[in-house]
C-alpha positions in Angstrom: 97.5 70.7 112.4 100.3 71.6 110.7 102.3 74.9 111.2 105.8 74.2 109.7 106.0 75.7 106.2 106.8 73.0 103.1 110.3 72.7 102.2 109.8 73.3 99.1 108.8 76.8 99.8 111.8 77.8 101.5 114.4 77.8 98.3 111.6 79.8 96.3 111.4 82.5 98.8 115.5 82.7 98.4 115.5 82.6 94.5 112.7 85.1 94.8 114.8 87.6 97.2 118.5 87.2 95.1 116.4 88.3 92.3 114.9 91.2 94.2 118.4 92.2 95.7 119.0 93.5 91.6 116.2 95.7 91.8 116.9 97.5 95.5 115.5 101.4 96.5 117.2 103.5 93.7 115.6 101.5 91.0 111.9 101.9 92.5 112.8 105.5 93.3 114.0 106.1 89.5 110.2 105.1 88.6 108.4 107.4 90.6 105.6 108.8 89.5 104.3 106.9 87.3 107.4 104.7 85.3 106.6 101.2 84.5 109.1 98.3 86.0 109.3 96.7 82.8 113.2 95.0 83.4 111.7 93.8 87.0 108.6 92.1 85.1 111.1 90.7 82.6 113.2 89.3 85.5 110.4 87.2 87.1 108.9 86.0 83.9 112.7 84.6 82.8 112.8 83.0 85.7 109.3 81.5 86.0 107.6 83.2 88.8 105.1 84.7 87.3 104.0 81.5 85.5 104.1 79.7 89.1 100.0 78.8 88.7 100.0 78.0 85.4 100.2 74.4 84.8 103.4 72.0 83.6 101.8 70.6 80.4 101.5 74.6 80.1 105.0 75.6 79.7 104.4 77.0 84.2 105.1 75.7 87.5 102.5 74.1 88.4 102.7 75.5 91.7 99.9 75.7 94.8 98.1 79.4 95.5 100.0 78.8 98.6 103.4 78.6 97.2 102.5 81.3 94.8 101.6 83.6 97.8 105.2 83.2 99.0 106.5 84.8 95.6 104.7 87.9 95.8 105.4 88.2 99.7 109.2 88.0 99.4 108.7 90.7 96.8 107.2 93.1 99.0 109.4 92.1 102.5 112.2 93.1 99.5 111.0 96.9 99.4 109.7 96.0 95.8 106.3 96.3 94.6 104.4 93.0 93.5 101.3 95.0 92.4 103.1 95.8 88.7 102.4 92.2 87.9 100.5 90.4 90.8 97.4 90.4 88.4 98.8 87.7 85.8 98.6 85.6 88.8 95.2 86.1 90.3 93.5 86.2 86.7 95.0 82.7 86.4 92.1 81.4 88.7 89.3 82.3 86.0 90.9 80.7 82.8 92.2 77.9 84.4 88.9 76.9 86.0 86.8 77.8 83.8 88.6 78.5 80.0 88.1 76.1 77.2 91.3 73.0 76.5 91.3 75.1 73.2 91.5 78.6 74.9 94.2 77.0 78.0 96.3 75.3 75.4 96.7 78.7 72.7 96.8 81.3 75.6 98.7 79.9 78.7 102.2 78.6 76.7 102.6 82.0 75.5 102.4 83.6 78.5 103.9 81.3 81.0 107.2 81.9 78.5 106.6 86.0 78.4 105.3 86.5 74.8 102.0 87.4 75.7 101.6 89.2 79.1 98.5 88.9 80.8 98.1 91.6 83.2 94.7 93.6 82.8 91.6 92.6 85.4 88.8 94.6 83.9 85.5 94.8 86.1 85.2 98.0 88.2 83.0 101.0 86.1 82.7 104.3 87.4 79.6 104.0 88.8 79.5 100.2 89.8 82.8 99.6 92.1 82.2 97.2 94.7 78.8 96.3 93.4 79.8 94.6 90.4 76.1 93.4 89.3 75.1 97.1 88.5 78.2 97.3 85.6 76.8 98.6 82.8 79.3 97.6 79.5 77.2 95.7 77.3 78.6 92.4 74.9 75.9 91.7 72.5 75.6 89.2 69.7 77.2 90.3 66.5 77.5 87.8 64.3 79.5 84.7 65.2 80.8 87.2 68.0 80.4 89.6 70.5 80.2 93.3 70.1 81.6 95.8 73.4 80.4 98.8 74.6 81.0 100.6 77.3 83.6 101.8 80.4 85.7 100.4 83.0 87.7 102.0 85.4 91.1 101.0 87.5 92.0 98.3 85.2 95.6 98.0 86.8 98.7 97.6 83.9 96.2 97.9 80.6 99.2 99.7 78.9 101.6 97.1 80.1 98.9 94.5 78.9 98.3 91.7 76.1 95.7 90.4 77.3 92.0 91.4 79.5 90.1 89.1 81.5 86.3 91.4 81.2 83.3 91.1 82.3 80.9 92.6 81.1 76.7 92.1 81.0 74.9 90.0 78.1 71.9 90.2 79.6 70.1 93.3 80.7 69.6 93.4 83.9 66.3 94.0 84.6 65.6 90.9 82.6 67.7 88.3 85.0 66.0 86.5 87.6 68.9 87.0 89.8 71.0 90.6 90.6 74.3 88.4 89.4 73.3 86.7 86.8 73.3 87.8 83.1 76.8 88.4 83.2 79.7 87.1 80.9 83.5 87.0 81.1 85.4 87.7 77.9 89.8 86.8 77.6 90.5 90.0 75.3 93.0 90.4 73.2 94.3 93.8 72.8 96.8 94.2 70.5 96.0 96.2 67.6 92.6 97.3 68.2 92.7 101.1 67.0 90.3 103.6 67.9 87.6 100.4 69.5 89.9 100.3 72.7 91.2 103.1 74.2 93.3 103.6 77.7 93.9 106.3 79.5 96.0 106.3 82.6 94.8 107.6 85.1 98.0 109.8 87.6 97.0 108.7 91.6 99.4 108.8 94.8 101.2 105.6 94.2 102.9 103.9 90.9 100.3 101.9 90.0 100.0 101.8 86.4 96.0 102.3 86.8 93.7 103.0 83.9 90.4 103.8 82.5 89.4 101.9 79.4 87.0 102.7 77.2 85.2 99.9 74.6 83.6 101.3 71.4 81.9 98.6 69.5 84.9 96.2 70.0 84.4 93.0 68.0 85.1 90.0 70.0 85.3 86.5 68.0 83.0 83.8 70.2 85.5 81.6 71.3 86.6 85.3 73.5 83.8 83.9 76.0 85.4 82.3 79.0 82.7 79.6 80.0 78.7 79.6 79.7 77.1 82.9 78.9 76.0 84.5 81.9 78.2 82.8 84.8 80.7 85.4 84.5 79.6 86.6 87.7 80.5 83.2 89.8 83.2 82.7 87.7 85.0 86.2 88.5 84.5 84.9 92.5 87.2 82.1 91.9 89.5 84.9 90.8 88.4 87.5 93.6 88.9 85.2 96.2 92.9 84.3 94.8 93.3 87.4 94.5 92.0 88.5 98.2 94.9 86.1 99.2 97.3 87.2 97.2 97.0 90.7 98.0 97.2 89.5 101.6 100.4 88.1 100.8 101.4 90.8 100.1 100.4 93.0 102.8 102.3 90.2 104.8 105.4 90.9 102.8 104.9 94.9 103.5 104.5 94.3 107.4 107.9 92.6 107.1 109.4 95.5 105.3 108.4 97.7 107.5 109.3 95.8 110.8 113.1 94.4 109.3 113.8 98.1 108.9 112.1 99.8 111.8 113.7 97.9 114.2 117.1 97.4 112.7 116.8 101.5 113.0 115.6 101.5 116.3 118.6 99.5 117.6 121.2 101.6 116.3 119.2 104.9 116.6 120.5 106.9 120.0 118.6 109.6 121.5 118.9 110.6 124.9 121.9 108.2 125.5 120.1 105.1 124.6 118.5 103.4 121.5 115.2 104.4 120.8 113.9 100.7 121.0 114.4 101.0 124.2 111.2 103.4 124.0 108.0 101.8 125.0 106.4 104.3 122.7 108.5 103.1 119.8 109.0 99.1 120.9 105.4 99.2 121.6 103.9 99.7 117.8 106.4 97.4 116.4 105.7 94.6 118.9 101.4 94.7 118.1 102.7 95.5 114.5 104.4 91.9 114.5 101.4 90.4 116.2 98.5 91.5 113.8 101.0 90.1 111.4 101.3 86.8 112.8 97.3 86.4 113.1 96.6 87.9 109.7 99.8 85.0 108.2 97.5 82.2 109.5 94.5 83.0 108.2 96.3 83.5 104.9 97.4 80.1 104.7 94.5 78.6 106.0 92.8 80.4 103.0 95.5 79.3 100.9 94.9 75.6 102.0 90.9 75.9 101.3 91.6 77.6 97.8 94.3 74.7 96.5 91.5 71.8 98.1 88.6 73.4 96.0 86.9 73.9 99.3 84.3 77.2 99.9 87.3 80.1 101.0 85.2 82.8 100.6 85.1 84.1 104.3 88.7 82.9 105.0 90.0 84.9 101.7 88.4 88.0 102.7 89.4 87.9 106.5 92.9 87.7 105.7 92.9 90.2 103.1 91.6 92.6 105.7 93.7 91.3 108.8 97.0 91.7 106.4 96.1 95.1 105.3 95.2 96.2 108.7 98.3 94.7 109.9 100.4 96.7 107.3 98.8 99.7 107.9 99.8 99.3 111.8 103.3 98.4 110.7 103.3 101.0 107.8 102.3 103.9 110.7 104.5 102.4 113.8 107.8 102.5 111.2 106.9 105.9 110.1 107.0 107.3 113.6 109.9 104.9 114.1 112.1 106.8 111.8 110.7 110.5 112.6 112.2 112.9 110.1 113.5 110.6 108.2 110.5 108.2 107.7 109.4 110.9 105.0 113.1 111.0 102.9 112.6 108.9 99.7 115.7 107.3 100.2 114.8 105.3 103.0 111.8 104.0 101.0 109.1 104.1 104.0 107.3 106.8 102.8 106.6 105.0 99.3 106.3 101.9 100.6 104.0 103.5 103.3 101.8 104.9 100.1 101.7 101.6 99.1 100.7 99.5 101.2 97.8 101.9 101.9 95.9 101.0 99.2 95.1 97.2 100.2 92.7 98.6 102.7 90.2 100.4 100.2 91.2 97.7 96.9 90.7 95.1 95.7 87.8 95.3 98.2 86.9 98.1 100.8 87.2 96.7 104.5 84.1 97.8 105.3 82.5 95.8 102.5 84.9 92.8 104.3 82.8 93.4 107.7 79.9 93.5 105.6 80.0 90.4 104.5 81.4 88.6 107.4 78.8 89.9 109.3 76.1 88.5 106.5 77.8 85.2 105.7 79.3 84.4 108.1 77.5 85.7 111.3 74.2 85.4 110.4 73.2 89.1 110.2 70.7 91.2 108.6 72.1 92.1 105.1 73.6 95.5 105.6 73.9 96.9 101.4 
C-alpha cells in the first residue's frame, strides 16, 4: 500500500493556492448574499483547472478524479468556496462515459477553453429528492426530438450556466419493469430558450447560486440524448458517485480551513495568562477534529483510486462523503467555539465558512440516506426506504 501522495499533485495544489491567495476574505465577503464569483470562475478556467477531467485530445488536462479532488480541496483549505463551479467537474463523469464521439468532440473543446460553461446538474424535483426514480419531468417524442415538461429544483449555478446535464423520465413509470429504469439523460443547451425555460433563484443561508427551473414544452433535438434511452438512471450513478468524492474533497479542504485558523488563534490567544490552546476544552475539539479528518482523507482517496480503475466505488464514495462532512462539521463547531465572540464577525470568515460547510451533510445526499445504504449494500441489512 501506498500512502505518499504523487508528485505530480504537489505543484497543482501550489498553483491552485497562489491563484486563491487573489481572491482572500474581503472578496467572498463583497458577495454575500447571493453575488456570483464570476472573476474567481474565470481565474480557474484561464488557467485550466476546471477542465482538469476533461481529456487532452479535448483541449483539458487529462487529469485523474484523484488529482482533480486536490483542486477543489486547496480551494476550500483557501477560505474559498469550490461549490460556485465544482459541478463542471462532477458532470464530467456522465458525458465522458457515456456521450456520443460526436457529442464529446462539439461540447468538451468549448468548455475546457471557457466559451461554454457547463455548470447546471439538473435531477432533484420538489417532491422527488433523494428518490430520484419518483421524478416526474416527462421527455417525450416530438418529432426527430424530444419535448420537456416539467420541474426541477436546486439545480446549483442555472443562471451562471450554458449548459444542463437532465434527467428526466421517457418512460412512465408504472410501465417499467424496474423502479429505475425508464429514465433518460439529456446535455441541454440553454442559451436562448425564451419563455420554454425558466429559472428562478431560489435566496437560502449560504451563497449558493441555487435554483428552481421550470421546462415548458422545451424542444430538445435527439442527438440532446446522452446514451441509450432509459439508462439515464445508471448513467447519473457514475456522476453521483464523482461527485460524492469531490464534495468530500472538499469537506477535506474545509476541515483544513478551520483547523490552520483555529489553532493559529489559539496559540496567540491569552486568557487567564496563558494561550487558550493550552485549554483541554479548546485543544481537545481540534485534536478529534484533525483525526476524523485524517480517516475521512483515506477513504477519499481510496475512493478516488476505485473511481479512476473503473472498479465498483459506490460504498467507498459515499463513506467518504459522509466521514468528510462529519469531519467538517466537528472542525466547523470546535473553531467556532475556538474563536468565541469572534467566531461570529464576518471578517474572520468562520461563520460563513461554518454556513458552508454545513450543507455537505444534508446534499448532494442526506447522511442518513449514506447509513442507509451502507447498512443495505454493504452490511447485508433489511432494506430500510
Amino acid at each position: 500500500m501506498e500512502f505518499t501522495e504523487p508528485a505530480d499533485v504537489a505543484p497543482i495544489r501550489e498553483a491552485v493556492r497562489a491563484l486563491c491567495e487573489r481572491f482572500g476574505g474581503p472578496y467572498w465577503r463583497s458577495l454575500e448574499p447571493d453575488g456570483y464569483p464570476n472573476e474567481f470562475v474565470a481565474a480557474l478556467t484561464q488557467d485550466g483547472w476546471l477542465a482538469a477531467l476533461i481529456p487532452e485530445r479535448y483541449g483539458g488536462s487529462g487529469l485523474p478524479l484523484a488529482t482533480a479532488s486536490a483542486i477543489l480541496e486547496e480551494i476550500c483549505a483557501a477560505g474559498a468556496n469550490a461549490g460556485a463551479c465544482h459541478a463542471q467537474m462532477y458532470t464530467m463523469g456522465t458525458l465522458l462515459r457515456h456521450g456520443s464521439e460526436q457529442q464529446k468532440a462539439e461540447y468538451l473543446p468549448r468548455i475546457a477553453s471557457g466559451e461554454l460553461r457547463l455548470q447546471a446538474f439538473a435531477v432533484t424535483e420538489p417532491d422527488a429528492g433523494s428518490d430520484t426514480t419518483q421524478i416526474k419531468t416527462r421527455a417525450e417524442r416530438s418529432g426527430g426530438g424530444w419535448r420537456v415538461n416539467g420541474q426541477k429544483i436546486w439545480t446549483s449555478r442555472a443562471e451562471h450556466s450554458d449548459l444542463m446535464v437532465l434527467l428526466a423520465r421517457t418512460m412512465p413509470l408504472a410501465d417499467v419493469p424496474k423502479r429505475t429504469a425508464g429514465l433518460s439523460v439529456f446535455l441541454v443547451d440553454m442559451r436562448d430558450r425564451g419563455s420554454s425555460l425558466r429559472i428562478n433563484p431560489i435566496k437560502t443561508m449560504i451563497n449558493h447560486s441555487t435554483t428552481e427551473v421550470f421546462f415548458e414544452d422545451l424542444e430538445l433535438p435527439d442527438d440532446a440524448l446522452i446514451g441509450e434511452p432509459g439508462e439515464g438512471f445508471r448513467y447519473i450513478l457514475d456522476g453521483m458517485n464523482a461527485e460524492r468524492i469531490l464534495i468530500a474533497s472538499e469537506c477535506i479542504g474545509d476541515c483544513r480551513f478551520f483547523l490552520d485558523r483555529a489553532v493559529a488563534y489559539a496559540n496567540e490567544r491569552t486568557v487567564f495568562g496563558r494561550p487558550i490552546g493550552a485549554n483541554q476544552g479548546v485543544q481537545f475539539p481540534l485534536a478529534r477534529a484533525h483525526m476524523s479528518m485524517s480517516a475521512a482523507d483515506l477513504v477519499r482517496w481510496k475512493a478516488a483510486w476505485l473511481y479512476d480503475a473503473g472498479r465498483p466505488a459506490g460504498a467507498e464514495a459515499n463513506v467518504a462523503k459522509y466521514l468528510a462532512s462529519e469531519a467538517s462539521w466537528e472542525a466547523a463547531n470546535a473553531a467556532l467555539d475556538c474563536f468565541g465572540g469572534f467566531g461570529f464577525a464576518q471578517e474572520y470568515d468562520i461563520e460563513r465558512k461554518f454556513r458552508e460547510t454545513r450543507l455537505y451533510r444534508t446534499a448532494p445526499v442526506n447522511n442518513n440516506l449514506v447509513q442507509a445504504f451502507v447498512g443495505q449494500h454493504v452490511l447485508g441489512l433489511p432494506r430500510s426506504y
